[in-house]
MARPAMAR-979125 format. One record per residue: z, y, x of N, C-alpha, C in turn; residue in one letter. Coordinates in steps of 0.02 Angstrom, whole numbers, padded with zeros to 5 digits, always signed. Layout:
N
ZYXZYXZYXA/...
END
This chain:
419
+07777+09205+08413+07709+09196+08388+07662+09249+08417X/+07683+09323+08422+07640+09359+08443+07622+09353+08527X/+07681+09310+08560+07665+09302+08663+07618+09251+08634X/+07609+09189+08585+07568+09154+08602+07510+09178+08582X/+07498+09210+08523+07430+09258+08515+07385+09292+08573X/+07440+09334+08593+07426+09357+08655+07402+09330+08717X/+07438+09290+08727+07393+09229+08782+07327+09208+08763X/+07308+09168+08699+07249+09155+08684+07211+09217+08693X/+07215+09276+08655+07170+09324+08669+07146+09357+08752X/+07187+09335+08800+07194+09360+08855+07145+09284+08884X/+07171+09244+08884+07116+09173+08903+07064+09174+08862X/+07055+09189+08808+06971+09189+08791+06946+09261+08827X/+06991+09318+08839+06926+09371+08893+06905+09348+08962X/+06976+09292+08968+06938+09257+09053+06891+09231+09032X/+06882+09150+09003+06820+09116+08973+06781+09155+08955X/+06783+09216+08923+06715+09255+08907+06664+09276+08950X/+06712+09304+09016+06679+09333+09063+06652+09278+09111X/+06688+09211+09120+06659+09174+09165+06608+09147+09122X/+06599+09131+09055+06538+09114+09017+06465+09153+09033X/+06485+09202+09050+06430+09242+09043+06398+09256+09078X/+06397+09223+09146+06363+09211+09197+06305+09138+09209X/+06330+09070+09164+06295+09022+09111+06240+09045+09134X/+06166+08993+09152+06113+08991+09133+06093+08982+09055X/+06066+08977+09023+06046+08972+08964+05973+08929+08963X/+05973+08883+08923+05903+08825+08925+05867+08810+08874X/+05824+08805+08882+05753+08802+08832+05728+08748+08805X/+05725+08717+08758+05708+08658+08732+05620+08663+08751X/+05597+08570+08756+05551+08565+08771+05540+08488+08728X/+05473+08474+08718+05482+08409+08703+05499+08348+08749X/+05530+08293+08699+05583+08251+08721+05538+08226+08779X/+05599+08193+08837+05547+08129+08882+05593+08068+08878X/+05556+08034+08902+05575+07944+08904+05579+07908+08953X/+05643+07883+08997+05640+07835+09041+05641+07775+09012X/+05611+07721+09021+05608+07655+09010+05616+07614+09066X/+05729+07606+09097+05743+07581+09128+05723+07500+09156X/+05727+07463+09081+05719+07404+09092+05671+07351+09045X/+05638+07315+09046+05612+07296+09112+05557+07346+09161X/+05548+07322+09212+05506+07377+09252+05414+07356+09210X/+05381+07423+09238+05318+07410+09227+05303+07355+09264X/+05250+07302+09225+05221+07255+09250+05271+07175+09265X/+05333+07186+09226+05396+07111+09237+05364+07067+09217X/+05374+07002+09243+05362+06950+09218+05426+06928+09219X/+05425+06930+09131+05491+06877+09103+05483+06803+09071X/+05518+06751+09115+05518+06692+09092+05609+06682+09069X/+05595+06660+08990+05652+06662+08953+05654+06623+08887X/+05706+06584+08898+05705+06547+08824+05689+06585+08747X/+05707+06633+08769+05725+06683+08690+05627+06707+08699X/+05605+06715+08648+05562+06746+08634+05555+06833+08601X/+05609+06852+08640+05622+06913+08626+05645+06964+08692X/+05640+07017+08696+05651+07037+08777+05694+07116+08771X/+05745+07114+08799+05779+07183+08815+05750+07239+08835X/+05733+07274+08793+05715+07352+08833+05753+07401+08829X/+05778+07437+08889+05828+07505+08854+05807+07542+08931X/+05829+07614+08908+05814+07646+08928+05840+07707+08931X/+05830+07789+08944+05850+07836+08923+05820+07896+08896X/+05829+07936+08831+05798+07981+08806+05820+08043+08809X/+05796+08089+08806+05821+08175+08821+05795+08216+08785X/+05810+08279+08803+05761+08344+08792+05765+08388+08854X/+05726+08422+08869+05730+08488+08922+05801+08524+08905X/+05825+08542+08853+05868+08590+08841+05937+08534+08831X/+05939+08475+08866+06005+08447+08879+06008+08441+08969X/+05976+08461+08978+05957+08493+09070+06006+08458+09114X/+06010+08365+09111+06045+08342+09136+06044+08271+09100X/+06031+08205+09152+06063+08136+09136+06141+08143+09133X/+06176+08170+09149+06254+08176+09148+06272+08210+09076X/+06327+08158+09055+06359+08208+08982+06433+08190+08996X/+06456+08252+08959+06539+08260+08968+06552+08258+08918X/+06591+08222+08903+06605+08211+08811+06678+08203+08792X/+06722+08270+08767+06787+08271+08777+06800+08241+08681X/+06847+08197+08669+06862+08164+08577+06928+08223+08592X/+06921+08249+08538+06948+08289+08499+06997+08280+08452X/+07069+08227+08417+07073+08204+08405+07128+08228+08354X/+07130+08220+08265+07172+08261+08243+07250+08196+08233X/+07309+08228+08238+07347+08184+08243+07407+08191+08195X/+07411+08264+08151+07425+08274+08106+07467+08243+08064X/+07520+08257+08022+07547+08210+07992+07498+08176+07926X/+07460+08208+07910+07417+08168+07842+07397+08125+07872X/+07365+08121+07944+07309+08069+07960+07343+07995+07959X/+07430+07992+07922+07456+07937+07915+07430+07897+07862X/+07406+07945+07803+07374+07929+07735+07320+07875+07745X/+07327+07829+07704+07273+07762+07691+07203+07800+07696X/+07164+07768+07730+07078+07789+07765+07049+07774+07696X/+07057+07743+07638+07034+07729+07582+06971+07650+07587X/+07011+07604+07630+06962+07557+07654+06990+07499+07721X/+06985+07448+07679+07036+07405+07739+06984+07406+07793X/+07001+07394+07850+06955+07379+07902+06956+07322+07947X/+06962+07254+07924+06964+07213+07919+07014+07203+07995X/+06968+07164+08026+06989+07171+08099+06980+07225+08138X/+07016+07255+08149+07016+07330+08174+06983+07348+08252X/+06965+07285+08304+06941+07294+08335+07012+07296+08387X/+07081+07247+08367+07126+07242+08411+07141+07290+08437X/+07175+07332+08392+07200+07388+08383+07284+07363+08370X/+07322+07413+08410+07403+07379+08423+07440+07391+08355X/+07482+07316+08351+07507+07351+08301+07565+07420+08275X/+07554+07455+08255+07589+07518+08228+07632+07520+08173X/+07658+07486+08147+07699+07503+08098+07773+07555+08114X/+07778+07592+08076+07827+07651+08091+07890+07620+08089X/+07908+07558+08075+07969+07522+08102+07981+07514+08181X/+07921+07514+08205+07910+07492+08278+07922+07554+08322X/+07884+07601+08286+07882+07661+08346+07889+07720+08333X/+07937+07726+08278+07952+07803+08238+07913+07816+08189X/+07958+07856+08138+07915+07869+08075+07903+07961+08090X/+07823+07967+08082+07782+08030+08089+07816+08052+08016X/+07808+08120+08030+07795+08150+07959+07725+08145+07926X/+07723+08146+07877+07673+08141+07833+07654+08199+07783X/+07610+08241+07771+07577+08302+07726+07544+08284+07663X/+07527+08332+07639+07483+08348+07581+07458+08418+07588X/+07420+08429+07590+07388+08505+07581+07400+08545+07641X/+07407+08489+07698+07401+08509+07759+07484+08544+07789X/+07535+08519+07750+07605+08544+07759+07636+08470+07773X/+07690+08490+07812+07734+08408+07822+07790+08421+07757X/+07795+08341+07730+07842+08314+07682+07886+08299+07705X/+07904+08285+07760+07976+08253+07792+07940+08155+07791X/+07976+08105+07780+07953+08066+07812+07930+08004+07769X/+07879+07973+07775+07826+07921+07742+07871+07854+07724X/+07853+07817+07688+07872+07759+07668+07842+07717+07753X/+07890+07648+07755+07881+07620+07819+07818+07567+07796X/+07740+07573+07839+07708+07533+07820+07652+07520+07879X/+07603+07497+07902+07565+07509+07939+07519+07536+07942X/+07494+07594+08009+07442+07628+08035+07375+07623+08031X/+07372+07544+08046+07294+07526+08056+07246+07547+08003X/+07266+07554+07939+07214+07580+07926+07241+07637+07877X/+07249+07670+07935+07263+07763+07923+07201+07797+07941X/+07196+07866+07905+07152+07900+07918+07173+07886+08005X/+07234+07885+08045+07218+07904+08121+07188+07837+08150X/+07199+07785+08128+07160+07716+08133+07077+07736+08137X/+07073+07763+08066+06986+07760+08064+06970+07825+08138X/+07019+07876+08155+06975+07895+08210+06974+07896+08258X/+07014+07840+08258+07020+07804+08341+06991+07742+08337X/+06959+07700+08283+06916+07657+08283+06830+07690+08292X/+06836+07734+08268+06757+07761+08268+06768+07809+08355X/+06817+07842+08383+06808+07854+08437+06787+07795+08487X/+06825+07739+08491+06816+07658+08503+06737+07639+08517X/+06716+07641+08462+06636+07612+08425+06605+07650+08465X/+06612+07727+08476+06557+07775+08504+06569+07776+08563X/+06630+07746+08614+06628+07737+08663+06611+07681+08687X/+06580+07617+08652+06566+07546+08661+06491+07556+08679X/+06463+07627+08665+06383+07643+08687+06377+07674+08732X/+06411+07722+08766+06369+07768+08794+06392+07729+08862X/+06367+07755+08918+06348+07737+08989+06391+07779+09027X/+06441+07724+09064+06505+07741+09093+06454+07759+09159X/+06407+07762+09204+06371+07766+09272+06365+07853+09248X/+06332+07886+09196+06307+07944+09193+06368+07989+09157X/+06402+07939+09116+06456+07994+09052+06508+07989+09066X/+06533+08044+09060+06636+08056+09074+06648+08055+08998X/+06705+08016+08978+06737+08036+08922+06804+08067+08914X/+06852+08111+08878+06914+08108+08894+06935+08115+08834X/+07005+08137+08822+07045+08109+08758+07089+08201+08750X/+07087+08230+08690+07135+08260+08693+07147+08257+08605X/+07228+08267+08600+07239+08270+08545+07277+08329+08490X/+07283+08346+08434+07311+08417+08417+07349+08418+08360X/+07425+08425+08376+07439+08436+08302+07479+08506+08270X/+07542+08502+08296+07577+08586+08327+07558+08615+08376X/+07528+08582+08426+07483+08604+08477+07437+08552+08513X/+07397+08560+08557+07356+08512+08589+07370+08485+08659X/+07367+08395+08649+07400+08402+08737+07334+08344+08751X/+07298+08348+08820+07251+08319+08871+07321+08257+08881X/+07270+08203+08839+07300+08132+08846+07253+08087+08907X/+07206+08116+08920+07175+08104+08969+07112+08134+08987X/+07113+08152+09071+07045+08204+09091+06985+08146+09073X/+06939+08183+09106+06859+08157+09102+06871+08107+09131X/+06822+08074+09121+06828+07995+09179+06791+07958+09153X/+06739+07919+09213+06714+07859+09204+06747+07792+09172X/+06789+07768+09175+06837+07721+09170+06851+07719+09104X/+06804+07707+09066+06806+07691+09009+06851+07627+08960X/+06884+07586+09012+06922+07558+09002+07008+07590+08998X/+06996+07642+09045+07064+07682+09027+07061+07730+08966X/+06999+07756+08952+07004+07796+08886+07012+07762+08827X/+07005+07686+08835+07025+07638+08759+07083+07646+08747X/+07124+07620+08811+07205+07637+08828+07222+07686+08799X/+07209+07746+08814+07226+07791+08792+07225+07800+08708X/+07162+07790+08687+07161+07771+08608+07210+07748+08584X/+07220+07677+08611+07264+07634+08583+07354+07667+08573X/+07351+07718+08637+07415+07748+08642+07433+07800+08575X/+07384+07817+08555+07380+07864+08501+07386+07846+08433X/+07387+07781+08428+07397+07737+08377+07479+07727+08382X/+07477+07679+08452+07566+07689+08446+07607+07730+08430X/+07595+07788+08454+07629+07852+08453+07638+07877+08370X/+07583+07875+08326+07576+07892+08276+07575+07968+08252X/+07555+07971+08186+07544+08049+08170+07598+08107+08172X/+07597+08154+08174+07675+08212+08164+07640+08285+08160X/+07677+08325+08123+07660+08373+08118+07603+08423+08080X/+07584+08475+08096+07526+08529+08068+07478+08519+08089X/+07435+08572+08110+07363+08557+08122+07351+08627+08181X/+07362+08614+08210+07334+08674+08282+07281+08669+08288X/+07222+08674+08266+07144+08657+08282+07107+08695+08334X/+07141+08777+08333+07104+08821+08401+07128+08790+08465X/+07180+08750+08467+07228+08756+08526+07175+08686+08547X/+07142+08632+08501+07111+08574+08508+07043+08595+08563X/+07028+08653+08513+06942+08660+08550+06943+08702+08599X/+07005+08743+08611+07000+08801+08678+07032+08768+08727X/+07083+08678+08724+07094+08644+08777+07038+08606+08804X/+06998+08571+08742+06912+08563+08783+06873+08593+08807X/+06891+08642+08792+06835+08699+08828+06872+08703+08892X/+06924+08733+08906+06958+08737+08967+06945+08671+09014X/+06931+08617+08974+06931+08551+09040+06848+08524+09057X/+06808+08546+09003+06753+08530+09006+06717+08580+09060X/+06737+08637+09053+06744+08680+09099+06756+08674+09183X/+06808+08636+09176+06811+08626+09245+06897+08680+09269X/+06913+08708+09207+06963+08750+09243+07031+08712+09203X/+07047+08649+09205+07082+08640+09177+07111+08589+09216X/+07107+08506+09198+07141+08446+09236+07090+08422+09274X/+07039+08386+09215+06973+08360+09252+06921+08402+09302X/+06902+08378+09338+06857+08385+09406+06796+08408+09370X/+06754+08460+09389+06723+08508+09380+06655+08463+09384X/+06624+08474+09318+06536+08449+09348+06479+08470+09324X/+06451+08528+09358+06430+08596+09350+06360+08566+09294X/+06336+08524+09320+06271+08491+09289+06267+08458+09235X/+06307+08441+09214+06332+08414+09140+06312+08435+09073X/+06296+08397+09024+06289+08407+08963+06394+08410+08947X/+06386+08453+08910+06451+08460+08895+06444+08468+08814X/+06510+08419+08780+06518+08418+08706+06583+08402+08696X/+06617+08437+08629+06667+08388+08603+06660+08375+08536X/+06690+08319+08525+06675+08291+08474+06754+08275+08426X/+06774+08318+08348+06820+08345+08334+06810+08298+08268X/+06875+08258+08271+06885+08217+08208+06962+08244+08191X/+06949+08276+08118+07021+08309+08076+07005+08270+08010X/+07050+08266+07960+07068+08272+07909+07080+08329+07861X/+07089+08377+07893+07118+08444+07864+07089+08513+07879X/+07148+08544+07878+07111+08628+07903+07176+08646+07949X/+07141+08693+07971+07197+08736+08022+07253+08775+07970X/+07307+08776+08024+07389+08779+07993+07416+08838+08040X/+07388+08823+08099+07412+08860+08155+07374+08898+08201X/+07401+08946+08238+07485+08973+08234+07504+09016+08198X/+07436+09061+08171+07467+09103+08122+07501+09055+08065X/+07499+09027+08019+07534+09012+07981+07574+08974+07994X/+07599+08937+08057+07665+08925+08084+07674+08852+08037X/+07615+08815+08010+07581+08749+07970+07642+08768+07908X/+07668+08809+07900+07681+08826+07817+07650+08856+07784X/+07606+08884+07796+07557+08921+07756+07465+08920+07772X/+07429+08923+07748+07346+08924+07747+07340+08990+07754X/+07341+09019+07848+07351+09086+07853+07249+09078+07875X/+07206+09128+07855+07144+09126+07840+07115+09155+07930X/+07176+09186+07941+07180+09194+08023+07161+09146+08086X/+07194+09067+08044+07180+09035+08103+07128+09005+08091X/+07095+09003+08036+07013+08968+08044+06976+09027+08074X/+06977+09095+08069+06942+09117+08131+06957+09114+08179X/+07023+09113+08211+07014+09093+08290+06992+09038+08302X/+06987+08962+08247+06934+08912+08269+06863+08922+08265X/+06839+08946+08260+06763+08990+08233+06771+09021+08303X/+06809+09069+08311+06779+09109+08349+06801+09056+08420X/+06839+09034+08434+06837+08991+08509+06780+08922+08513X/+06767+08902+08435+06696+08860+08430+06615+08913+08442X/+06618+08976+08435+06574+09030+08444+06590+09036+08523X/+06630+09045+08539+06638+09054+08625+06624+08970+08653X/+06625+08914+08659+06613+08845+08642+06526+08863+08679X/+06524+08880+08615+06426+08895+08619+06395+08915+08666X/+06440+08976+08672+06393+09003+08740+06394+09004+08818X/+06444+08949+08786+06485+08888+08884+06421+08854+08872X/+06366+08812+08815+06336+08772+08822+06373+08708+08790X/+06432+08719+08750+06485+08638+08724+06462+08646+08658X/+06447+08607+08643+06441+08586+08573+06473+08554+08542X/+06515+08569+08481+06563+08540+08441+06541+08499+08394X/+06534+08448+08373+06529+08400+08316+06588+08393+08282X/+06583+08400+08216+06635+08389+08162+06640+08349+08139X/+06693+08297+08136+06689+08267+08099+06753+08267+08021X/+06742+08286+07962+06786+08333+07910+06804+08241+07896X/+06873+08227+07864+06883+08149+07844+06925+08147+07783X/+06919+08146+07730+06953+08145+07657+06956+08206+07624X/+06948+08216+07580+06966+08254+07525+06986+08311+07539X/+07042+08300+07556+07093+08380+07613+07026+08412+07647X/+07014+08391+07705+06945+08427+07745+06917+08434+07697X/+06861+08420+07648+06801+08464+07619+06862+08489+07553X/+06892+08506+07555+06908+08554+07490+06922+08613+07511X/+06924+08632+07587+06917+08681+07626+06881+08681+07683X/+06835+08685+07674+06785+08658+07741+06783+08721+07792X/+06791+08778+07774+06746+08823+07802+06770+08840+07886X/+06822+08785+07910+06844+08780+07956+06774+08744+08002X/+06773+08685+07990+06722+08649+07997+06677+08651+07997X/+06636+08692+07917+06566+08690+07940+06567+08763+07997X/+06618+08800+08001+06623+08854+08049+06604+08847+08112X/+06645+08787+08134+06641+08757+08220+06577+08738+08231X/+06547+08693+08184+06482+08654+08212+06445+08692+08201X/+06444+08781+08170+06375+08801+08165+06391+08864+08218X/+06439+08863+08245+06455+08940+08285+06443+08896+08349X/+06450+08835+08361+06446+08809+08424+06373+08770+08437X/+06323+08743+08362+06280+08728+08400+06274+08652+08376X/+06345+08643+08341+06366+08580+08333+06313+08530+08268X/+06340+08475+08251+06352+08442+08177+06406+08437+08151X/+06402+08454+08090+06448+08457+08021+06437+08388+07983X/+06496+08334+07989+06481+08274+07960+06534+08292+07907X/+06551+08289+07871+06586+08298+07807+06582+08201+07782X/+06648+08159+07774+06673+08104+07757+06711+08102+07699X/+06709+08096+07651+06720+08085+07583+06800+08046+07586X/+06775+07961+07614+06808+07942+07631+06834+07930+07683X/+06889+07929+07731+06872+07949+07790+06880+07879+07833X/+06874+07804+07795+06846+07746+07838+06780+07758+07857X/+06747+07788+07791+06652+07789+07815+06654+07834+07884X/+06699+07843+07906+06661+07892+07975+06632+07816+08014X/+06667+07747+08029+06631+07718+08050+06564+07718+08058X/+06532+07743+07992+06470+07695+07977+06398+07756+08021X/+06445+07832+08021+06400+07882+08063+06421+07924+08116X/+06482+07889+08153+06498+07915+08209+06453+07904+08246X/+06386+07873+08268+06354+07870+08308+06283+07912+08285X/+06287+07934+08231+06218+07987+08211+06222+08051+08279X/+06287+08087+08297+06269+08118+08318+06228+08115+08387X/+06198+08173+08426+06159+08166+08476+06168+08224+08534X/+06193+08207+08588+06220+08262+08614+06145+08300+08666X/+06095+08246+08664+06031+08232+08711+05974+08264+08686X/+05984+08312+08603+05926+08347+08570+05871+08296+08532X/+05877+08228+08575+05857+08167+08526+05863+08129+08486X/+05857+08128+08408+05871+08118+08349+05863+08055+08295X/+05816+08016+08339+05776+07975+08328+05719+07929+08389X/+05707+07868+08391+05669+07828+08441+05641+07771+08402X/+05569+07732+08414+05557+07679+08419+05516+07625+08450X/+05553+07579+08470+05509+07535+08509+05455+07495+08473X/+05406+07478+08509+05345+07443+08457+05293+07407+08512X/+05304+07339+08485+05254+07297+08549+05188+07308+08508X/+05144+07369+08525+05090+07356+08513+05051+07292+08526X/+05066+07241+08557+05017+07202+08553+05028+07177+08507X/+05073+07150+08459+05074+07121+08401+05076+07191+08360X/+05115+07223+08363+05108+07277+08297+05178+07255+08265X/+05226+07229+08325+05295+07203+08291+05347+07252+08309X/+05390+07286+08268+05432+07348+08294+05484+07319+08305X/+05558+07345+08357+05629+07302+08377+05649+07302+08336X/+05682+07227+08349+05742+07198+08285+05797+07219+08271X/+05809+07238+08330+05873+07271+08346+05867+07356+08391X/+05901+07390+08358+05897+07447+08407+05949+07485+08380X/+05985+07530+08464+06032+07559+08456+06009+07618+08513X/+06019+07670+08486+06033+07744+08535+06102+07761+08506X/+06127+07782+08563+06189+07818+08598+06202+07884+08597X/+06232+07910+08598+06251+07981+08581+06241+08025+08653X/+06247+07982+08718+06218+08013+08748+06158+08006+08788X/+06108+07979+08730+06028+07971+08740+06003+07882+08780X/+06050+07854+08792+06038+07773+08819+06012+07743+08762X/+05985+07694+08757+05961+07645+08698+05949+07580+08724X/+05953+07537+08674+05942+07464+08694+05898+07448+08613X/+05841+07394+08634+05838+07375+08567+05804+07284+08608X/+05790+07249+08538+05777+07193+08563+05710+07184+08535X/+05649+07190+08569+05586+07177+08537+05538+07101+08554X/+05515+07074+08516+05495+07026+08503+05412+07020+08542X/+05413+06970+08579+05345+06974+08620+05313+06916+08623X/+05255+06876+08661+05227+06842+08646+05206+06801+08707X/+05174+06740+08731+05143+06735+08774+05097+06768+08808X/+05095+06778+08873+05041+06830+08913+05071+06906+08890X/+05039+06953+08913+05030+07021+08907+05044+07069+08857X/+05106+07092+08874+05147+07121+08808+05159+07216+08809X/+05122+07242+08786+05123+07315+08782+05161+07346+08742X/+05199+07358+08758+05288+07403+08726+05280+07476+08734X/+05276+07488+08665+05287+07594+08677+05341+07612+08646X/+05378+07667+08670+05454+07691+08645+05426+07757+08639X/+05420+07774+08558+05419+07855+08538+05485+07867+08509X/+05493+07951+08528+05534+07991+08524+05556+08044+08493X/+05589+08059+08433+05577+08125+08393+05636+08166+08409X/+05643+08217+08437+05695+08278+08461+05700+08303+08387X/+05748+08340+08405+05794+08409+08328+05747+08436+08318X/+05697+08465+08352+05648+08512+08316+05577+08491+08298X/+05577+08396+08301+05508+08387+08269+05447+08384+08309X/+05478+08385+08393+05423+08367+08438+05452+08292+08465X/+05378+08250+08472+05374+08197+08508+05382+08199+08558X/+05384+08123+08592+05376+08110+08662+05359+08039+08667X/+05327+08016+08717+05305+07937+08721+05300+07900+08799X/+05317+07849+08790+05316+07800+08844+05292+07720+08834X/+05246+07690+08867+05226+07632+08895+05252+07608+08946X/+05248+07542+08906+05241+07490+08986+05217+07406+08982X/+05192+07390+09005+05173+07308+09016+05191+07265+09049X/+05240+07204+09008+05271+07153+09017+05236+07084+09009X/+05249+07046+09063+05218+06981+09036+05270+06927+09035X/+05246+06890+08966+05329+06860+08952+05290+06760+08961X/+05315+06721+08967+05339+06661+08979+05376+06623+08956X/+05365+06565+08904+05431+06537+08885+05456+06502+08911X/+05520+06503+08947+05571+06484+09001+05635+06446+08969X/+05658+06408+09033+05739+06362+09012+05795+06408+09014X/+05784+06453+09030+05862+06515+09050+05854+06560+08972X/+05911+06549+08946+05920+06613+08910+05939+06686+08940X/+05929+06750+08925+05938+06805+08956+06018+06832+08924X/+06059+06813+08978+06125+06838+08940+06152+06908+08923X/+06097+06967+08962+06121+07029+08916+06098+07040+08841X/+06030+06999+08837+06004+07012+08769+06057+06982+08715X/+06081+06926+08743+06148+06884+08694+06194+06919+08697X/+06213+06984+08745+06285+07017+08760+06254+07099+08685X/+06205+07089+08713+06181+07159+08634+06168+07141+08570X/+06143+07067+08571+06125+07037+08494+06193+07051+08475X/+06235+07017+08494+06330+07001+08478+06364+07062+08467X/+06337+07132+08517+06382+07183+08492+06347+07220+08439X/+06299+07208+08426+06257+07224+08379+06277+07178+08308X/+06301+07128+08302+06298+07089+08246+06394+07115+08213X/+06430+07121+08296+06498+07141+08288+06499+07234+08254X/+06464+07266+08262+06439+07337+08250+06428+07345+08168X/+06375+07305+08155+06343+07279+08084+06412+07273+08041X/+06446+07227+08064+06508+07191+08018+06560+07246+08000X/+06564+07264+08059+06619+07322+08059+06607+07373+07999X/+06551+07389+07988+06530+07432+07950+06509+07397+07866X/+06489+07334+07879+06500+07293+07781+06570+07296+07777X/+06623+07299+07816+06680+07292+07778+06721+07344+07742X/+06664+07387+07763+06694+07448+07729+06672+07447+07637X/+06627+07389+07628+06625+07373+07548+06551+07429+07517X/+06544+07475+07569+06470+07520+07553+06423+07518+07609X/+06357+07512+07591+06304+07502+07637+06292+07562+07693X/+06250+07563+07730+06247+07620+07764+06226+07686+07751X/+06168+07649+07719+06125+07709+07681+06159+07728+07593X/+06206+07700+07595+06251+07744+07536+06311+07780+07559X/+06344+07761+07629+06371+07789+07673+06319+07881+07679X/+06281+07856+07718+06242+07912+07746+06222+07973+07676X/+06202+07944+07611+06172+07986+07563+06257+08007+07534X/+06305+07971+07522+06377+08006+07506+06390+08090+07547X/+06369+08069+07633+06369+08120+07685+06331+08200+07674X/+06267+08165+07646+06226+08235+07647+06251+08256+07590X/+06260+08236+07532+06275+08260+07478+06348+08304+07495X/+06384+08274+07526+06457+08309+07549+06436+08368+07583X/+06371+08366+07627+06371+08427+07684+06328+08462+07627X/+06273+08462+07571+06255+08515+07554+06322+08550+07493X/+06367+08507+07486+06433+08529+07445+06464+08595+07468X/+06474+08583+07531+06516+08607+07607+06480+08655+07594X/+06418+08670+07612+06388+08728+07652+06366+08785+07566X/+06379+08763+07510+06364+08790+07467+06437+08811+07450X/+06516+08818+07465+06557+08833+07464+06596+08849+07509X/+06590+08859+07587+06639+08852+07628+06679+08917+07645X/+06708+08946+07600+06735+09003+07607+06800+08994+07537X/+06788+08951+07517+06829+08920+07464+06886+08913+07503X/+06959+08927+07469+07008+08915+07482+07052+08851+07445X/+07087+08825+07505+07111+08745+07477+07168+08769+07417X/+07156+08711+07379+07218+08707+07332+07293+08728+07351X/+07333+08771+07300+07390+08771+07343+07437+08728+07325X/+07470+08712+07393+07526+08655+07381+07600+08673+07362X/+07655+08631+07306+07693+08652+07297+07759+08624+07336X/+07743+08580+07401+07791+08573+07431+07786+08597+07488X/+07781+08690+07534+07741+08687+07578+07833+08654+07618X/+07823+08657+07682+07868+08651+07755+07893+08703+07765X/
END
């Protein structure tokens, strides 16, 4: 225990020192590309409605490129029921621990030895590989790398950065098969993203990048000081402090805390997302992460809306992305159609964009607007089946995060079966 101590402390003085050479960037108010349609299109289209998307920023995300490493806890609790069927899971493999080994399973963040035989899918590790899923069904494989790492006795790079967003589902899906085991290594999670986001690790280096990871647990850290038999208070500061070193690479950690276990000791959590820069989502239940894995914003932009001033009709549909892309579907008219997309950044400054379309009613339907209505209606569903609306989703959330941040130094219950 003390050679592996030792190593970490010896690799965070490298990372320290190469950190500290980092430019450092200045927020400015947001700007607005408005990819599609171009200024001045004439669209002839059956639908009386027209695709606009585009991309949003801030100065202080100093880059169309984002690196976005999932963080992924794999733990033996995360075998525990998500508290919420999830209907169709989004063809997700099946897992039952008859099939592919039985994980151990915890309570109070210790392994029990081994679970009754039943199925995965809707395990806490289900819900965060369905909401990793969802948040990768948005963002823009041309500008964003995603990669996969996961942590339980320790953390292993299930896959580097990469465009190929079809291989990072794979990879998801593998993590399902595999199923949950073990403690909770959480420093070993965020100082292997840092190392790859970095560039000094597997994945290929890309100096210009928005860099983030995004950390879905159930629990608290176990390890290595407490060797996941004990709640040694040691290893939530070395996650703090390698989410504090995180920060001043420019990575930003998002939390996402998922059942009961996580907020009855948060101070792991709200630790990372505020030493790094991050968000602190705190999940009650931990199916609802569905319903706000996509709140976060890695782009400083928090908020957008489209609005065809010429009618005074706002989009029917609209979606922004976590890393600043948006699509929405706004409703237009014969002749001369004036569309503005405003913008509200983290700190409460605007930004705005125009443009003028002239629309036509035409025999062709427009098949991307039918390819976003559909994942938009498939998006919607996903999230009623969780049995609570969004916005009782979302108000459960804040109420959890002002819980969190008014206790997080609280120590978890102790357990009487530790490992």
């Amino acid at each position: 225990m003390k050679l592996s101590v030792r190593f970490f402390l010896v690799w965070l003085w490298f990372l320290s020192v190469s950190i500290s050479f980092l430019p450092q960037a200045a927020g400015v108010e947001p700007k607005i590309q408005i990819l599609s349609p171009k200024e001045g299109s004439r669209i002839s289209q059956e639908q009386s409605t027209v695709l606009v998307s585009g991309k949003v920023g801030s100065q202080a995300a100093r880059s169309d490129n984002v690196d976005m490493m999932l963080v992924i806890d794999i733990s033996g609790s995360t075998a525990l029921y998500a508290g919420a069927d999830f209907g169709d899971p989004g063809g997700l493999p099946d897992s039952s621990f008859g099939g592919f080994g039985r994980p151990q399973i915890s309570i109070g963040g210790f392994g029990l030895g081994q679970p009754p035989f039943r199925n995965l899918r809707n395990s806490v590790l289900a819900a965060e590989v369905v909401a990793s899923r969802r948040l990768l069904t948005q963002l823009n494989s041309q500008t964003t790398r995603v990669g996969v790492i996961t942590f339980s006795e320790g953390a292993r790079l299930l896959q580097p950065l990469t465009h190929n967003f079809d291989q990072v589902k794979r990879t998801l899906d593998d993590i399902i098969r595999s199923g949950p085991y073990g403690g909770t290594n959480m420093v070993d999670g965020i100082r292997t993203g840092i190392t790859e986001l970095m560039g000094f690790g597997t994945s290929e280096k890309r100096a210009d990048a928005i860099k983030v990871e995004v950390l879905l647990t159930d629990g608290f850290p176990t390890l290595p000081i407490g060797q996941g038999r004990e709640v040694a208070p040691q290893d939530t500061d070395l996650a703090i402090n390698a989410a504090r070193l995180a920060g001043k690479a420019g990575i930003k950690v998002h939390v996402f805390a998922l059942g009961e276990e996580a907020l009855s000791y948060p101070r792991a959590a709200v630790g990372i997302a505020h030493e790094s820069g991050g968000t602190y989502t705190p999940v009650s239940r931990a199916a609802d992460v569905l319903a706000v894995v996509e709140n976060i914003s890695v782009v400083g932009v928090q908020q957008i809306q489209v609005v065809n001033q010429t009618t005074g009709q706002k989009s029917t549909q609209l979606r922004l992305a976590a890393d600043g892309f948006f699509s929405s579907a706004v409703p237009v008219v014969e002749g001369a159609n004036r569309i503005d997309v405003y913008a509200r950044a983290s700190d409460g400054s605007t930004g705005h964009d125009t443009i003028t379309v002239y629309y036509q009613s035409g025999n062709q339907k427009s098949l991307d607007l039918d390819v976003f209505l559909e994942r938009e209606k498939n998006l919607k569903l996903q999230v009623e089946r969780l049995g609570k609306s969004q916005q009782q989703i979302e108000q459960d959330v804040e109420r959890n995060r002002q819980d969190s941040l008014s206790r997080p130094a609280q120590m978890p219950p102790p357990t009487e079966n530790p490992r």
